[in-house]
N, C-alpha and C positions, 0 to 999 in steps of 0.2 A: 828587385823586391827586397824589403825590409827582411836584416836579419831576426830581427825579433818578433815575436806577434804579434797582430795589431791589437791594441788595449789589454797588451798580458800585463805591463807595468806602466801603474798611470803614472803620467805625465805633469805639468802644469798644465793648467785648461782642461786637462781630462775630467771626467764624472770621475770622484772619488770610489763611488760606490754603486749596485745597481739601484737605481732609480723606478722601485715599482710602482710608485706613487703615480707614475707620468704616466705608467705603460695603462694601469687601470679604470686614469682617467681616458687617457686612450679609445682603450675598451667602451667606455662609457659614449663616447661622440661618433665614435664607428658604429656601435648598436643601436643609436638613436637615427643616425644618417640613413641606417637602410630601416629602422622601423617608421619614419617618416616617409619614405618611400614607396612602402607596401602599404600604406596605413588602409586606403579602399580596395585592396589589391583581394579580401573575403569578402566584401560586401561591395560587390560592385555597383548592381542591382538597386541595392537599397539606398545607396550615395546617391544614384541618379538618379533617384525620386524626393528624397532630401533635398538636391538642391536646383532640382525640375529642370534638368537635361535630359538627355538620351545616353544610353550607358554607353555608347563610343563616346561619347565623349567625355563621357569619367576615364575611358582608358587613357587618353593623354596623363593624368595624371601619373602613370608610369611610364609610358611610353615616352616621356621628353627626354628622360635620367639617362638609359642607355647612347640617344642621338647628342645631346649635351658633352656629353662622356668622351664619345668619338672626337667630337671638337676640342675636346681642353684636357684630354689624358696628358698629350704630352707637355702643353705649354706649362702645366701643373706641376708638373716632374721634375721640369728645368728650374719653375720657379721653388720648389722646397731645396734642390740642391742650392740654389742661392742664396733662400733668407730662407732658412729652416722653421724655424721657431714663429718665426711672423706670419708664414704664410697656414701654418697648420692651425695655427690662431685664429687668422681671418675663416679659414674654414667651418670651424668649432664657431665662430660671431655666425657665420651665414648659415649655417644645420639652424642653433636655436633663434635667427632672426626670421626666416621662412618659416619655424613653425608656430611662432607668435603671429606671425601675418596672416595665417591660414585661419585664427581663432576669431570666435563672429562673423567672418565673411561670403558672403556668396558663392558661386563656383567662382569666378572672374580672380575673386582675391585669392580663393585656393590655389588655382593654378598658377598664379602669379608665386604664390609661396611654394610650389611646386618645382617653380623654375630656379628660385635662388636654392632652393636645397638642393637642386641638381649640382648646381654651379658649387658650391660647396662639395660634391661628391669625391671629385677626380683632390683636390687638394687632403682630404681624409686619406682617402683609400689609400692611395699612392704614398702616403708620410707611415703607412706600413713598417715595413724593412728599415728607411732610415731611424725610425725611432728608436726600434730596439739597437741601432747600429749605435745611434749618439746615446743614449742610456743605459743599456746592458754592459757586463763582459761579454767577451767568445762567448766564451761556455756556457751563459745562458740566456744566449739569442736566441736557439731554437725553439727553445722555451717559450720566449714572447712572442716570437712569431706566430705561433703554436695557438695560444694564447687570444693573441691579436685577430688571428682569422677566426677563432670559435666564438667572437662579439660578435665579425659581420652576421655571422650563419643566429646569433642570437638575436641578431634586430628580426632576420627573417623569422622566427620565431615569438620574439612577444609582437608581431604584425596579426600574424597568426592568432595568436592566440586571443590576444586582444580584439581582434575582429570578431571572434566567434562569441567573447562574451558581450559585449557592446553590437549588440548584432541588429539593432533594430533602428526604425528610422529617428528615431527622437532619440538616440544617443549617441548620435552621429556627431555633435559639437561638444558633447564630456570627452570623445574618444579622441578628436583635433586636442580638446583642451590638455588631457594628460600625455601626449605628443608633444605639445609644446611645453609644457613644463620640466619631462625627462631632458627633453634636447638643452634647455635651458640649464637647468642643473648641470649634467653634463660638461657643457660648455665652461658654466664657470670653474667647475671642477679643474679643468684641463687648463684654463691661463692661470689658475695660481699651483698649480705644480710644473709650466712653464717657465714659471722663473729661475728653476733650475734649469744651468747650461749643461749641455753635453760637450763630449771633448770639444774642448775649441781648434775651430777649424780656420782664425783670423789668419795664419800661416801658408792657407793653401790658395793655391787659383784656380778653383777650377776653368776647365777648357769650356768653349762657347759652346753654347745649348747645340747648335746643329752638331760640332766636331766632338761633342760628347755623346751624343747618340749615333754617331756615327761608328764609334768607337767599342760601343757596347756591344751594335749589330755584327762589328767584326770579329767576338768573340764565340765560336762556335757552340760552345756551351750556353750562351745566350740566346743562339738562332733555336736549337736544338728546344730550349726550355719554351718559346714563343710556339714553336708547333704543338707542341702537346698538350698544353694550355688552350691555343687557340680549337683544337679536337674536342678537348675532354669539358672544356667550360660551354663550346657548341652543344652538346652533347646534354650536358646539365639545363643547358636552359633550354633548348626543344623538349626535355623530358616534362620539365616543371612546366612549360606551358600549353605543350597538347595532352598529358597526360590524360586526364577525364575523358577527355574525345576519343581519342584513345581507343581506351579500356571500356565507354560505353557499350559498345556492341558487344562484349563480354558480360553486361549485367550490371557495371562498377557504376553507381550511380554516386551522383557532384559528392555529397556530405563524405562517402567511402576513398573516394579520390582527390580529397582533400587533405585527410586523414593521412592518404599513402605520402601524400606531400610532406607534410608534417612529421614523418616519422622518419624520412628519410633525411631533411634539413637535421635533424634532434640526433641521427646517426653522422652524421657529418659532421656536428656541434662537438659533439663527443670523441669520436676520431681524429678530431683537428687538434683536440686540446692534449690529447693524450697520447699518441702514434708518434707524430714529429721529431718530438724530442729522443724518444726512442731510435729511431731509426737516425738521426744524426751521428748518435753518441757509437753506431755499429757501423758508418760510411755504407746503407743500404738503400742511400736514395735511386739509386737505377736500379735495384731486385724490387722496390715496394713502386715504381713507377710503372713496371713490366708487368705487375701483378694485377694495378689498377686498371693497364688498360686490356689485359684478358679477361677480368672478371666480370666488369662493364658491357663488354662486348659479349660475355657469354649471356647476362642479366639480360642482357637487348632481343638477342636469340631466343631466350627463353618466351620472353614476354610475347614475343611475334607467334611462337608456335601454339604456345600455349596461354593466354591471356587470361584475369582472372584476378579476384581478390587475394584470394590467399596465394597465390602465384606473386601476384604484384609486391604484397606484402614483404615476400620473403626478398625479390629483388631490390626494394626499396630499400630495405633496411642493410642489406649489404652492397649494393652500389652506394648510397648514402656515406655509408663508414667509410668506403676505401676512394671512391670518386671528390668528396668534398675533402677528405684527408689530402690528396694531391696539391692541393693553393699552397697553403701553409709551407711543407716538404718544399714545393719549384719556389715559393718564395724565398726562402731561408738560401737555395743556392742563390741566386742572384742576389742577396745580400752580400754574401761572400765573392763574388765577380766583382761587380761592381763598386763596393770600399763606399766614398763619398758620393759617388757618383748616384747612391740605389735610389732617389725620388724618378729619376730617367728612368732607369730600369725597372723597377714595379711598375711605372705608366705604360712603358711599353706590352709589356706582360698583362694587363687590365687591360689596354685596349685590345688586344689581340683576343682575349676572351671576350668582350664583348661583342667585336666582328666575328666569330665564330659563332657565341651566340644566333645572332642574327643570322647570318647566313643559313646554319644550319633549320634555325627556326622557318624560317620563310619556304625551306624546301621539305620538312613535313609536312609544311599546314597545305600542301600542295596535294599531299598525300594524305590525308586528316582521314579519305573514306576508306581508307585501306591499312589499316593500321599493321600487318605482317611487313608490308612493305614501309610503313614507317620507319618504326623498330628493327629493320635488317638497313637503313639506310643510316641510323643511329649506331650500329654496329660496326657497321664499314668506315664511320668517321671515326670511330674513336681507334679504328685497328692503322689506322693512317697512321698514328702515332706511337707505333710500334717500334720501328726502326729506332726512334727519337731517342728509342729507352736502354736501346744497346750500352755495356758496359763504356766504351771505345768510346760514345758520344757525351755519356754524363761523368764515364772516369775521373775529370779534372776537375767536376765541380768540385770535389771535398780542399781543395788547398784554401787557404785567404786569398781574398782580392787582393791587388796589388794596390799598394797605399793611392789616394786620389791624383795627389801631388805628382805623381810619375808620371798620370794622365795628362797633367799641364805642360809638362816637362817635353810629353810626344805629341803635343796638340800640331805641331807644323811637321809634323811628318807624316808618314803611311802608315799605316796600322797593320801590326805584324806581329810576329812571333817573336815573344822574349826569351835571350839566350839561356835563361836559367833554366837548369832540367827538371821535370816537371816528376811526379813522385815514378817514371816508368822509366827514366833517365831519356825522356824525348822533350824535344823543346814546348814549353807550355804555352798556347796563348791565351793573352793575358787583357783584359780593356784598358 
């Protein structure tokens, strides 16, 4: 490992400077990606009368992103560690080319625009961590991290929101139309603050897409970060999509548990952008990860026993803070794991929450007439990830990664423990 820190003194080829220009165009193509996404996701109903289907089959409309996802997380990951800049480009071209495609057209073109915005999804998402890696210093990576996840949780919000006000059938093509517009913008936005480079990395090799991912998984702080994630994002998405059903048999009717939706994404929004950095700057990632997943699981408890708007309420808005606050935080380590490597590594991490998701999802909706028993099987998944948060397990994330180039350096070898003593004077491993 580098005696120095990495991007404490820049270099040649290095960003001179932080580059907030990029990170907020960033912002801008990540918050468009997922509000193109959700765009029918309130007005399901009414879409499928717009455009004289059957409202399963407006669900495709979101349902492709996730199965898309699983397919091209990781090929996505390897391809930004390779061509960085180019590939987060063609992402930003395909968010606002799907949502121009989607404008005037039938379902048929919709969905067809539904699908390129998918295919764009995993290339966004995943250019996460590395961005603020090639843009920021150290010091205020957490920041953008931070930053960077409180867009995604923003696109789910002007989805939101937007839906509610655009709510009726004959405004169904203004609400495509200013989707494609933001995405549009957006996009431009992001290739000309593109043209600045980040450190140049023409020096390094990275190791081949399989023996790079190999390499990640061998780091335990990386396995470690992949369960909890795959728990807690489970957990999140079974919440947000039985929710209403749910809490029906409590009285919670659609418009109220929408609401709890909403307010709980807007705590998360909030939490994301403001918590991270904090907790970086005090090395409290495994006391505020231990936190999340007791609170969660006490919020799940609660809800089963006692179910209920103002009950819901109160859950909502503090699982929201402390469960969506958790991306941002296991992102930020696996920036620092990973080095050059993190387009791998955040795929990895995003698919695993997405298979979680699902999973989890599939074995409520199993349970949908039983909602105590939901809600306690919601609990038990997220207490899976307990162990995960032990000091011992995430101890090592606070060091730097070790520079990429080392990674190429051990690509024909085993993946092991490196002899340098890690900050408890035990050998650290390292990707």
């Amino acid at each position: 490992m580098s005696g120095r820190a990495r991007g404490a003194i820049p270099e040649a080829g290095q960003a001179p400077r932080n580059r907030w220009t990029v990170v907020a165009a960033y912002c801008a193509v990540s918050s468009a990606n997922q509000m193109l996404w959700l765009t029918f996701a309130p007005i399901t109903t009414v879409a499928a009368h717009h455009y004289g289907v059957a409202v399963s089959s407006m669900g495709w409309m979101a349902n492709v992103f996730p199965l898309i996802y699983v397919i091209l997380a990781l090929p996505a990951g390897m391809l930004l560690d390779r061509w960085f800049r180019g590939w987060l480009a063609i992402g930003a071209l395909l968010t606002a080319g799907g949502g121009l495609l989607r404008v005037g057209g039938g379902y048929e073109r919709v969905l067809a625009g539904q699908l390129v915005i998918a295919v764009a999804q995993p290339f966004v998402l995943n250019a996460l961590t590395k961005l603020m890696g090639e843009y920021l210093a150290p010091a205020k990576r957490a920041t953008g991290i931070a930053v960077g996840s409180a867009s995604i949780f923003g696109g789910f919000v002007l989805a939101l929101v937007m839906g509610s006000i655009l709510s009726r059938a004959s405004q169904v093509g203004l609400l495509v139309l200013i989707g494609a517009a933001y995405a549009s913008a957006a996009a431009v936005m992001l290739l000309v603050t593109l043209r600045h480079r980040g450190r140049n990395q023409s020096s390094v090799r990275l190791a081949a897409g399989r023996d790079r991912l190999s390499m990640i998984w061998s780091d335990p702080v990386m396995r470690a970060l992949t369960g909890v994630v795959l728990a807690g994002f489970g957990v999140f998405v079974a919440m947000s999509t039985w929710l209403q059903a749910l809490l029906k048999p409590a009285g919670v009717s659609s418009s109220d548990a929408g609401a709890l939706l909403t307010e709980m994404v807007l705590a998360g929004m909030a939490g994301s952008a403001l918590i991270p950095p904090l907790v970086a700057r005090r090395s409290a990632e495994a006391r505020l990860l231990r936190v999340v997943v007791l609170v969660t699981a006490a919020g799940c408890v609660a809800l089963a026993a006692r179910p209920g708007l103002i009950e819901g309420a109160f859950v909502m808005f503090v699982v929201g803070a402390l469960l969506l606050t958790a991306l941002p935080v296991v992102l930020e380590i696996a920036e620092r794991r990973a080095g050059d490597a993190g387009g791998t590594a955040t795929a990895l991490l995003w698919l695993a929450g997405n298979a979680g998701g699902l999973a989890v999802a599939l074995i409520v909706q199993v349970l949908v007439e039983e909602p105590a028993a939901a809600f306690a099987v919601m609990a038990a998944t997220i207490m899976l990830a307990l162990p995960l948060t032990r000091q011992g397990r995430l101890g090592q994330a606070v060091p730097a990664a070790q520079p990429a180039a080392d990674i190429d350096q051990r690509a024909g070898s085993a993946p092991g423990v490196d002899p340098a003593p890690g900050p408890e004077g035990h050998a650290q491993p390292t990707i």
